[in-house]
N, C-alpha and C positions, 0 to 999 in steps of 0.2 A: 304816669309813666316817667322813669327817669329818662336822664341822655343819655346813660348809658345801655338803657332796654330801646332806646328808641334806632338807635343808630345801627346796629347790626341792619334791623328790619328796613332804616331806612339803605344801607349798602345793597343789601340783599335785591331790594325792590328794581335798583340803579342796575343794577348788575345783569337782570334778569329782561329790562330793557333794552339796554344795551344788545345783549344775545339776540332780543329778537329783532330789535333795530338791523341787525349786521344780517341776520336772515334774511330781510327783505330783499326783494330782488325784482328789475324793471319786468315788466309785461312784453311779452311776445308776438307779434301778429296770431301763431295759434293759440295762444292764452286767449287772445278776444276772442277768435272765432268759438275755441270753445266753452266762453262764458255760460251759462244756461240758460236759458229763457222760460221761469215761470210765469203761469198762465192761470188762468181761468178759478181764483180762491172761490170754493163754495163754502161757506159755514152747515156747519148740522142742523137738523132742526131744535136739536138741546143747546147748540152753542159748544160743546165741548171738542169738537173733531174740527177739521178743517180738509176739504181736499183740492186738489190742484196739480197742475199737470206740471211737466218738468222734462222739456225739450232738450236735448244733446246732443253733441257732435259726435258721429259714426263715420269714419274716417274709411274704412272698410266700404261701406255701402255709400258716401260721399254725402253725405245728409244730415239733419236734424231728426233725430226721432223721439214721439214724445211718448212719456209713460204718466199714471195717474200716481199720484204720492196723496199718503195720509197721514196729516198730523196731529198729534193731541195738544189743544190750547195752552193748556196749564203749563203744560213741560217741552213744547218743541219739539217731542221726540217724532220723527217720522218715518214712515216705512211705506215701501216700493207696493202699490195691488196690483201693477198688470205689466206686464212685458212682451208682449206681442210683437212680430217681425215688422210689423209695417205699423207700429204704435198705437195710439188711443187718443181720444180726445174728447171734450166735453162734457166731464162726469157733473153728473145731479143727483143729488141725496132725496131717495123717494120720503113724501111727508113725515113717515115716522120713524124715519133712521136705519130702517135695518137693511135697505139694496140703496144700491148704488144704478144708474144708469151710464152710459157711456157711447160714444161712435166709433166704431172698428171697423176693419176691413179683414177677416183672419179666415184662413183655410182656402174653404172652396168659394166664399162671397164672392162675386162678380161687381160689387157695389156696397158700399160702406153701410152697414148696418147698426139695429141699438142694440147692445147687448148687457144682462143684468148680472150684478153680484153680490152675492150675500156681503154684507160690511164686517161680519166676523168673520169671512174666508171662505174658502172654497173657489171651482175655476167660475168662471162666467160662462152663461151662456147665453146664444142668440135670441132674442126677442122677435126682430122682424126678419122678412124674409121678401125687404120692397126689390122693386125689379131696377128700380135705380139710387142713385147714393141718396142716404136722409141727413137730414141737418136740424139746425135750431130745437133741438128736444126737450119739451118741459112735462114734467107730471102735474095733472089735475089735482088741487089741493085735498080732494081726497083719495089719493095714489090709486084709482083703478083705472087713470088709462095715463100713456104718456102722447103728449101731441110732438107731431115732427112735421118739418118740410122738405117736399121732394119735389125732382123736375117728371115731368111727364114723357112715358117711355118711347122709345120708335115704334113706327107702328110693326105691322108684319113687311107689308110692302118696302119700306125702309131698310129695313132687316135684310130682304133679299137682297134689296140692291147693293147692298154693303159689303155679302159674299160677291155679288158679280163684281165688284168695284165699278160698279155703273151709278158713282157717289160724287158727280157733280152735284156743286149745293147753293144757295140762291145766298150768298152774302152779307151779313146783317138780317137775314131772314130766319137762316136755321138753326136759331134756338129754339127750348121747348119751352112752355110756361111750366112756373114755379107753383104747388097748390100746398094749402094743408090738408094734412091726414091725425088721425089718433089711433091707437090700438089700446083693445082692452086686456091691460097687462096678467090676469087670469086666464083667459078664451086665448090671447094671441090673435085675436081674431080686427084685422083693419078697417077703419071706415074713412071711407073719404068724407072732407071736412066743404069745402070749396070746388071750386070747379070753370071752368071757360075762359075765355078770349083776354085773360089778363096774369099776374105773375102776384102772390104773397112775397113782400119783400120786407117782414116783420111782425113780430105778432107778443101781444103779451094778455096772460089769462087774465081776469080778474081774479081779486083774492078768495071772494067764493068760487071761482069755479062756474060760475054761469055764463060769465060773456067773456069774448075775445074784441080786443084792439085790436087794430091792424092797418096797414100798408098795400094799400093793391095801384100796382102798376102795367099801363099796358103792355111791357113785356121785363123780362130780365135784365135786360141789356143797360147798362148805369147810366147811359146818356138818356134813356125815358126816365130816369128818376125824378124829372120836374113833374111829369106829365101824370103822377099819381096822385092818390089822397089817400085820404084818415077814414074810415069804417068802422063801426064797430056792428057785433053778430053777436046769437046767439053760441053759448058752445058747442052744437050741432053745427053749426053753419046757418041756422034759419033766422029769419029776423035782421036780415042786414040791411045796415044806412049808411048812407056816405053823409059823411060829418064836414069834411071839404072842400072846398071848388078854388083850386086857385092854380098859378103857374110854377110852383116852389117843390124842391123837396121834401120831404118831412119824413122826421124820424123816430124811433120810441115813442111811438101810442103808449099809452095804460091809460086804464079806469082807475076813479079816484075810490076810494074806499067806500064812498056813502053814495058811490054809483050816478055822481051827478056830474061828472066834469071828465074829458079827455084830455088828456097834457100831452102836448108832443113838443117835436123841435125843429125848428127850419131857422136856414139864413135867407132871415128876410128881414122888412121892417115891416111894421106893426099896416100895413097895407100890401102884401106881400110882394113888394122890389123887391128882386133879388141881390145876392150878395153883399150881405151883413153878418157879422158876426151872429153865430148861432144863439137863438135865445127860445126863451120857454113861451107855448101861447096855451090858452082853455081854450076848450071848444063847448059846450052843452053836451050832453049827451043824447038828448033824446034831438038835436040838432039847432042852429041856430049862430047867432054874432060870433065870434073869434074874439078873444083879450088875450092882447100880449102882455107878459109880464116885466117889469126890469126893464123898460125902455133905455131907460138915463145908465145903464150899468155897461162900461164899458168892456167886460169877460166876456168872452165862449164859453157857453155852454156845452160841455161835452156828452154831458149825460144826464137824465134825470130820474128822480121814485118819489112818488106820493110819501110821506113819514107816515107812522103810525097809522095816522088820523087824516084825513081830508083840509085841515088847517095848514100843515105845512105842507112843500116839497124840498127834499134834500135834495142838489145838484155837486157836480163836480164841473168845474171849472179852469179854463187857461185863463191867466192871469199877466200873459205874459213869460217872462222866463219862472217860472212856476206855474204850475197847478194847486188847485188847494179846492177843499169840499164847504158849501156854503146848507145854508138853510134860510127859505123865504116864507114869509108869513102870507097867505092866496090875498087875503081879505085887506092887509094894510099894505102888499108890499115890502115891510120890514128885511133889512136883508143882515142877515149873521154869520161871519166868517168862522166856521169850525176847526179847520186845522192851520196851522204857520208853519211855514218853514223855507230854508233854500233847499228845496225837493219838485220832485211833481210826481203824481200818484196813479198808481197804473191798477188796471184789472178790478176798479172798485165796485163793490155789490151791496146792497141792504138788505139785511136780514129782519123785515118789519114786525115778524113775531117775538125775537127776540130784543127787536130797537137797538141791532149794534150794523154797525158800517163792519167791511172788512176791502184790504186796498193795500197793493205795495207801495212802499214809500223807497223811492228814484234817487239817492244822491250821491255823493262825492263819493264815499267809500261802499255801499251798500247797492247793487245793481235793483233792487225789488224787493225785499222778504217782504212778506204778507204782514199785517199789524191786523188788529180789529183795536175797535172805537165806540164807545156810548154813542146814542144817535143824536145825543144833543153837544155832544162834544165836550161832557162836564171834566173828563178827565184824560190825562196824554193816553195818548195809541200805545197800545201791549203788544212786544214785539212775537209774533206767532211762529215763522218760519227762520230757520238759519243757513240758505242756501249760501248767502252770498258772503256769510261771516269773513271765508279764507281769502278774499280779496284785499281786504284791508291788512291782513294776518302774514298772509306772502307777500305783495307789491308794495312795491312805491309806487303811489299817485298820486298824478297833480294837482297843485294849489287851480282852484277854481275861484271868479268872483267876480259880480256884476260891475259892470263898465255903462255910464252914459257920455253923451256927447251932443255937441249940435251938429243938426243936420245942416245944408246951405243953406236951406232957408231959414235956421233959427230956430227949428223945432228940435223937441229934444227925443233922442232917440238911444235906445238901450241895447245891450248886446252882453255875451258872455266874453271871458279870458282866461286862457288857461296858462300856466307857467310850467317854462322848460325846469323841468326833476333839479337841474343844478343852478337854478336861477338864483342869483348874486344882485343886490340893487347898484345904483349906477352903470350894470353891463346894457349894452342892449343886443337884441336876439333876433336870428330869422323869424319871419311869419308867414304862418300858412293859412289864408283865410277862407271860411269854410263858411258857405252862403245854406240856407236849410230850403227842404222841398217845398211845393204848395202850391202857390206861395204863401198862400192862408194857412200858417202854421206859426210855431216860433218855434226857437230854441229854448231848450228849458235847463235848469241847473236837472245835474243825475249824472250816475255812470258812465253812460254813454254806451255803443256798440261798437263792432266791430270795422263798419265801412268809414266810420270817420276817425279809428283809430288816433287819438287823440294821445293817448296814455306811450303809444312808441313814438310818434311824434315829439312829446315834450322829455321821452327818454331821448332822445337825439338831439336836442337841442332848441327845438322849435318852440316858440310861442305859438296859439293857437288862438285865433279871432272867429265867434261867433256873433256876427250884429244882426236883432231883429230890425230888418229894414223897413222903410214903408211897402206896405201891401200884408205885414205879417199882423196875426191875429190874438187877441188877446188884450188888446190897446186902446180899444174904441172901432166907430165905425167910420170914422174920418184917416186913423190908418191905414185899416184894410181898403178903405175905399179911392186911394190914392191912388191903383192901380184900373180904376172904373175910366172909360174913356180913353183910352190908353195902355200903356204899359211901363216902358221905363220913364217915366219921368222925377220923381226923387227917391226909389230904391237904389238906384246902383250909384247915384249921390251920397246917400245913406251909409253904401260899405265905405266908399271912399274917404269924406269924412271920419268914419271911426278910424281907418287906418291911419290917418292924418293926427288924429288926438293920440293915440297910442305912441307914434313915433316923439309928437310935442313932447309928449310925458316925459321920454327920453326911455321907455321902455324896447321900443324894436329898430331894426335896422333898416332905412326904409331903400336900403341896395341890395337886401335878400330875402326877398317876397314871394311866396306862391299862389295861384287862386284855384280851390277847387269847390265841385256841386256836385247834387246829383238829382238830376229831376227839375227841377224848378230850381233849383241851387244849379245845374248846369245849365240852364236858361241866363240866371245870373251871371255863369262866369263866360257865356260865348257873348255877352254884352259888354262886360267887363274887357276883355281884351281889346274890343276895336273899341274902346272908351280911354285908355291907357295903356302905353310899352310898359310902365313901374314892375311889373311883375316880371321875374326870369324865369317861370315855367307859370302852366297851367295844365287843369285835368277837366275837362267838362263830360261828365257822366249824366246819358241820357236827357240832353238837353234840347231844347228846340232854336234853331235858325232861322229859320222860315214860315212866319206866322200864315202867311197865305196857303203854304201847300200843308203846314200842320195842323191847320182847321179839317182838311179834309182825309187827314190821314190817320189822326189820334180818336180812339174809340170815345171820347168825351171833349163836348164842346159845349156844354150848357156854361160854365164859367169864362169862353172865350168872347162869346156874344158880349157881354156887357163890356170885357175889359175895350173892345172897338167899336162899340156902338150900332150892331148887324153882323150880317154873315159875308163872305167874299162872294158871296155867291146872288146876294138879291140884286136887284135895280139899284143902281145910285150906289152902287159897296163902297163903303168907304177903305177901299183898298188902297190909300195914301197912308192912312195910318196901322192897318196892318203893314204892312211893306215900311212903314217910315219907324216901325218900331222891331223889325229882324236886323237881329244882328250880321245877317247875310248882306243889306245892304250897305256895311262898312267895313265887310269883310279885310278888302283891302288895304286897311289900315293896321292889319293888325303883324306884331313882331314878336309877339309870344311864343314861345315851342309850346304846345299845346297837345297833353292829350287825347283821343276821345275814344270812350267805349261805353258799350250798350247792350242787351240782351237782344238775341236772335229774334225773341219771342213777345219783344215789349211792344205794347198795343195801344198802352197809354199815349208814350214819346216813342214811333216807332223808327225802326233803325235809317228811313229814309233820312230822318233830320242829321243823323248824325252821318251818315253820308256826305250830305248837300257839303255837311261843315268840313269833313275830312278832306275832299276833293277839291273844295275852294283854297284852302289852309297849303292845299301840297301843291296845288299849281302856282301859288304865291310864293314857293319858296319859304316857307314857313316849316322850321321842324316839327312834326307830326306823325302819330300813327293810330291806327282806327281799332281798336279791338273789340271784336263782337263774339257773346258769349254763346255756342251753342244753345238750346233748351229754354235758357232765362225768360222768363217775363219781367218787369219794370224795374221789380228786388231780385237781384241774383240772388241765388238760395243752395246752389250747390257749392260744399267747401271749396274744393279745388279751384271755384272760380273766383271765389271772396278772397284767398290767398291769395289770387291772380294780378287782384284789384290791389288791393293794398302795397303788395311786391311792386307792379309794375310804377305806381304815382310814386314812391319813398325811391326809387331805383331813376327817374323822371328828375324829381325835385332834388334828390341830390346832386345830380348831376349838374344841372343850371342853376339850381340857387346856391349849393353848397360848394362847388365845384372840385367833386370826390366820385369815389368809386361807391361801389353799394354792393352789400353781396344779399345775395336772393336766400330770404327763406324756406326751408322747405316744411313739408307735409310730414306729420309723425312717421316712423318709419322708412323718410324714402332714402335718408344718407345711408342707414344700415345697410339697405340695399342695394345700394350704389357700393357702398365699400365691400359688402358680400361677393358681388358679381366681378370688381376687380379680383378680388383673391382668388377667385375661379378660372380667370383669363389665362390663355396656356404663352 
C-alpha cells in the first residue's frame, strides 16, 4: 500500500479514537452499584452453550435480582431464559443437553424449589414440591434423578407454637440439620439420602454415579465446621465411612476417577494444626493415612477437580495479588502453572468430559466475562461472554499496578495502587488506604466493586493503597501465620510502611490521608488510628474492638483460638493478650474523626463491637458517627444502603482530608422526583 492509501485509514482510525476517547466518562457511585454480577458458568455437555446467571440492580424493589442467561461459544451471542420476580439461581445442564435445572422461588412456593426447562424453550416447571428451601443441586450422570440439599422441616408442634407466638427458642440451638435428598426426575417422586444428628455441608457425586463424597458436620452452624469430616457413601446413602478423624475443616471431597483416592481441602499442615494456607490432602478411599500434597508451595488453594484421569488434579489458586489455575501431577508432585496474568479468576468449573476449564478472568477493564480453556492449558482462554465489554467502552479507569516494599523488619511485602484518572508524574495526591477483610485473604489485581469504590475515588483525585499485609494469604504460611499467637504485631507495620514508601517515591501527600476497611480491614483500621494521628479521617466498617467480648459475641471463633493461644474463657486465659491486642485498650489515644458503620443483622462482627468503638470515640471527643444498617448482615446487600456507604465515607473524607464540601448522590430517579414534587407545591 502506498502513503497515500495508507493515510486516509490511518486519519480515519485517529479520528475515530479520538470520538471515543471524548465519549468516555468517569464512573458513578450508581455505575458501580449497578455493575452486574455474573455467576455460576456451566458449559454444556457438547461444549457449545454456556449458562450463567446474571444479577442486577432493581432500584424499584432495592435489590440485586438474578436471571439465567445463555450463551453460544462460538459467537457470544446470549439470551435471557428466565425472569422471574424474585429471580433464579443455580442452573445445571442435565447430562444430555436438552433441560436445564435451576432454584426458584415463584408463585405459591413457600420455599425455594427445583424447577426444569426445556433448553429449546418453553416456561419451566416445578420439579419439587420440598417443605423447605433446597440447595446444592446436581444430576446423576445418567439424568434420572437430581440430588439436592435441604434443612429439616419444623415439626407440628413447632408449627403451632409459631401461630401462638409461644416461640421462645434456645440460642445457638435452634437450627435444623442439613440432609441429602434425590428425586427421580421422571416419577417426581423424593428419596431421602441421609439422615440424624448431624448436617451435609457438601457433597460431590462420583463420575459414575455410584458414590457420593461428602462433609458431615455435627450441626449447621460455621463455628462446628472444625468439628466435621470427609465420608464417602454409596449413592443411596448405604455403605458410608468416615474417611477422617481430625480437628480441621475440610472442603470439596470428590472421588478420584479410578475410585481410589478422596481429595479435599483444609487449612492445616500436613499434621492437621490449624491455620495454614489451604492446601490439597488424599485420603484412601476405602480409608486409611492422609498425604498432603504441595507442602513447599506457598498458594491457597481455592478449589479443586481430579483432570481427566486420576493422574492429575487441576486446582485454582491465590497467589497472592492474582489468582491463576495450576495442575499437579499425584504421583511426582510436579506442579504446572496454566494461566498468567494481572487478573484473578472467578466462578471456575471443569468440564472433565470435554477437558476444558471455564472461569471469569477479573481485571483492570473487564469485571469477569466467562473464557473457557483447554485443560492443559495448551492454548490462551477464548473469550465466551461480553457482559462487561461496555465498561472499558464508556469509563475512564484507573491505572492499576503492583507495588512492593519493606516491612520493619525487612521483609518484603506487596500491595496494590491505583492512580488518580488525572495523575501527572512529579504531583503528589491524597490517599485513601484500603486494608482488605479476613484477614486470610489478599487483594488481587481485577475490577473491583462497589464498597471500595476505587474507580470515583481516583475520579476525585485520590490515589488508592491496597497492601497485602502480614496475616494475608496466598504468600506462604509464615505470612498468614504472623498473626498466630497474637494479632497485631507486623500487619499494621505493614500498612504503614507501604504508606511510607509511596510517599518516599514522591507519589502521595502524606498531610492528606484517609483509612478505611470493612471487616477485618475494619479491625485494621480501629488499630490503625490509636497507632497514628497521620490520617485526617477514618471509616471502620464492621470492625472489631474488643477481642475479649468479640470472642463471645461473633458466630465464629474457630480462627480466634489460635490467633491467642485459648479461649477467654478457660483457666489461665491468656486474657493479657487478648486485651493487649484491642484496639479498645488505646482507644484513648486516638485523634482521627472516624467513621463507623455496620449491619443491624451482622453476626459475624456484630453491631456490639461497633458500639463499644462509637461510644468510646464520642466521649473522647473524637469526631464520629455510628451508622447502623437496618436488615444487613456482614455485606450490606440492599442498594439504598450501598449508596449509603459510599455517600456517607467520599462526603467524611472530603471534608477532613480535602477540606471541601461534597454533594450526595442520589438513587436513579429520586432528583426527578424531588423536582416533580417542587413543581406541585402550591
Amino acid at each position: 500500500m502506498t502513503l497515500r492509501s495508507i493515510l486516509p485509514l490511518f486519519v480515519g482510525c485517529l479520528a475515530s479514537t479520538l470520538v471515543v476517547a471524548q465519549t468516555k466518562r468517569v464512573m458513578t457511585i450508581v455505575d458501580l452499584i449497578e455493575v452486574p454480577q455474573l455467576r455460576s458458568p456451566q458449559l454444556s455437555p457438547d461444549g457449545s452453550q454456556l449458562l450463567y446467571t446474571l444479577s442486577e440492580a432493581d432500584w424499584k424493589t432495592n435489590k440485586r435480582v438474578s436471571h439465567i442467561w445463555r450463551a453460544d461459544v462460538a459467537s457470544g451471542e446470549a439470551v435471557p431464559l428466565t425472569n422471574g420476580e424474585k429471580g433464579e439461581s443455580s442452573p445445571r445442564w442435565s447430562p444430555d443437553g436438552a433441560h436445564i435445572a435451576f432454584i426458584a422461588e415463584r408463585g405459591d412456593d413457600e420455599a425455594a424449589q427445583i424447577y426444569l426447562l426445556r433448553n429449546r424453550g418453553g416456561e419451566a416447571a416445578a420439579l419439587t414440591e420440598h417443605e423447605t428451601s433446597v440447595s446444592s443441586i446436581s444430576w446423576s450422570p445418567d439424568g434420572t434423578h437430581i440430588y439436592f440439599v435441604a434443612a429439616d422441616p419444623k415439626t407440628a408442634e413447632e408449627k403451632k407454637k409459631d401461630e401462638l407466638k409461644d416461640d421462645v427458642f434456645s440460642f445457638d440451638e435452634d437450627y435444623k440439620q442439613e440432609h441429602l435428598f434425590r428425586i427421580t426426575v421422571a416419577l417426581k417422586t423424593e428419596e431421602r439420602i441421609t439422615s440424624g444428628d448431624y448436617s451435609i455441608r457438601g457433597y460431590r457425586l462420583s463420575r459414575d454415579g455410584t458414590k457420593i463424597a461428602h462433609h458431615r458436620t455435627p450441626t449447621p452452624l460455621f463455628d462446628n465446621s472444625d468439628e466435621g469430616e470427609v465420608w464417602l457413601m454409596n449413592a443411596d446413602g448405604g455403605g458410608a465411612k468416615q474417611l477422617t478423624d481430625n480437628t480441621v475443616a475440610e472442603f470439596g471431597a470428590e472421588l478420584s476417577p479410578d475410585g481410589e483416592w478422596v481429595l479435599f481441602r483444609t487449612d492445616s499442615n500436613e499434621v492437621f494444626d490449624t491455620y495454614y494456607n489451604d492446601n490439597i490432602f488424599l485420603v484412601p478411599a476405602t480409608g486409611g493415612t492422609h498425604r498432603m500434597l504441595l507442602s513447599e508451595m506457598p498458594h491457597e488453594v481455592q478449589n479443586a477437580h481430579w483432570a481427566e484421569s486420576s493422574a492429575h488434579i487441576y486446582f485454582a489458586a491465590n497467589t497472592g495479588i492474582r489468582s491463576e489455575l495450576f495442575s499437579v501431577d499425584v504421583a511426582s508432585e510436579a506442579l504446572t502453572q496454566i494461566t498468567r496474568g494481572d487478573h484473578a479468576l472467578s466462578g471456575w468449573q471443569y468440564a472433565h468430559a470435554l477437558d476444558k476449564h471455564v472461569f471469569g478472568i477479573n481485571e483492570r477493564r473487564n469485571a469477569g466475562d466467562v473464557h473457557w480453556l483447554p485443560g492443559d492449558g495448551s492454548a490462551d482462554p477464548v473469550k465466551i461472554t461480553h457482559v462487561y465489554d461496555y465498561l472499558d467502552e464508556q469509563f475512564e479507569l484507573p491505572r492499576q499496578e503492583a507495588v512492593q516494599w519493606k516491612g520493619e523488619d525487612g521483609a518484603e511485602v506487596e500491595g496494590l495502587l491505583y492512580y488518580p484518572l488525572d495523575y501527572e508524574a512529579g504531583q503528589r495526591y491524597p490517599l485513601v488506604v484500603q486494608t482488605h477483610g479476613g484477614p486470610a485473604s489478599s487483594d488481587k489485581f481485577g475490577f473491583g466493586r462497589w464498597n471500595n469504590y476505587v474507580h470515583v475515588l481516583a475520579a476525585k483525585g485520590y490515589m488508592v493503597f491496597k497492601p497485602n499485609y502480614r496475616g494475608s494469604t496466598g504468600y506462604g504460611d509464615e505470612v498468614l501465620r504472623d498473626m498466630v499467637g497474637h494479632y497485631f504485631r507486623q500487619s499494621h507495620l505493614d500498612v504503614m510502611t507501604g504508606v511510607d514508601h509511596l510517599i518516599a517515591e514522591g507519589l502521595v501527600d502524606g498531610d492528606r490521608m484517609a483509612k478505611m476497611g470493612w471487616s477485618g480491614g475494619g479491625h485494621m483500621t480501629n488499630k490503625i488510628i490509636t497507632h497514628t494521628g497521620r490520617f485526617k479521617a477514618a471509616s471502620s466498617g464492621a470492625g472489631a474492638v474488643n477481642w475479649i467480648s468479640m470472642y463471645g459475641q461473633s458466630d465464629v471463633r474457630i480462627y480466634r483460638t489460635p490467633w491467642f493461644g485459648g479461649t477467654p474463657w478457660q483457666e489461665d486465659a491468656p486474657i493479657d493478650l487478648y486485651w493487649g491486642h484491642s484496639p479498645l485498650k488505646d482507644i484513648y489515644k486516638v485523634t482521627t474523626p472516624t467513621l463507623v458503620l455496620v449491619g443491624e443483622n451482622d453476626v459475624r462482627v456484630p453491631p456490639p463491637q461497633s458500639v463499644e468503638l462509637y461510644r468510646a470515640l464520642r466521649t473522647n471527643g473524637v469526631p464520629t458517627h455510628l451508622y447502623m444498617a437496618p436488615r444487613e448482615p456482614h455485606g450490606w446487600r440492599e442498594l439504598r444502603h450501598e449508596l449509603f456507604k459510599v455517600n456517607v465515607e467520599l462526603d467524611w473524607f472530603d471534608k477532613y482530608v480535602l477540606g471541601k464540601d461534597y454533594v450526595w448522590e442520589t438513587a436513579p430517579g429520586d432528583a426527578e422526583d424531588e423536582a416533580e414534587k417542587a413543581t406541585e407545591e402550591p
